[in-house]
C-alpha positions in Angstrom: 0.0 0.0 0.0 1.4 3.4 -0.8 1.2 6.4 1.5 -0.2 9.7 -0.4 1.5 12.7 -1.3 2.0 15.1 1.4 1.2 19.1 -0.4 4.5 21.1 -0.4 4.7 23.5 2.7 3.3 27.5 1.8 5.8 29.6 1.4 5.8 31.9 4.5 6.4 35.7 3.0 6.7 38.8 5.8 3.9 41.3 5.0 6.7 44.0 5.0 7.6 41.9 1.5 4.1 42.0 0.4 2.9 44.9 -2.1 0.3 45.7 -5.0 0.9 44.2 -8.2 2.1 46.9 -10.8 -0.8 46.4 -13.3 -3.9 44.5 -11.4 -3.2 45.8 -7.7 -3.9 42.2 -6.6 -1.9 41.6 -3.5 1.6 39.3 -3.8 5.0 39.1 -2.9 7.0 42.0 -4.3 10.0 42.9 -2.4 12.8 41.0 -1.3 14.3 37.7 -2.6 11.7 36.3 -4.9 9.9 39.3 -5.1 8.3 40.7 -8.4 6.4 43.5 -9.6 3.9 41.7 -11.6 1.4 38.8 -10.4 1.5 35.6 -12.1 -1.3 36.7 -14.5 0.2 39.5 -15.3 3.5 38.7 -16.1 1.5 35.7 -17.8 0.0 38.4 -20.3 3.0 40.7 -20.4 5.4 37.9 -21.4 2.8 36.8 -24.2 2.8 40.3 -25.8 7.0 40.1 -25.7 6.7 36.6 -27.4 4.7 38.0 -30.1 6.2 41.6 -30.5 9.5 39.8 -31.0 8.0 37.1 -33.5 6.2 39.7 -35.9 7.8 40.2 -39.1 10.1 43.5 -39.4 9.4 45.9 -42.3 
């Protein structure tokens, strides 16, 4: 018999390391190590648009 999967921990993050993301305002980790200005969505939809910026032809 196997034993389940335990969930990985949550990461613990100090609210003075919590901020506003830059575009939604949703509430994540932005300062400190790991930090970012963007929420996962975001960045989701931000990296997207560099993807295609950089794929379109050049006249």
């Amino acid at each position: 018999m196997s034993t389940p999967a335990t969930p990985a921990p949550a990461r613990v993050i100090s609210s003075d390391q919590l901020g506003s993301c830059a575009i939604c305002y949703t509430r994540i980790h932005r300062y400190g190590f790991g930090g970012n200005p963007l929420c996962a969505s975001c960045f989701a939809k931000v990296d997207a648009g560099k993807k295609k910026a950089t794929a379109a032809p050049q006249s």
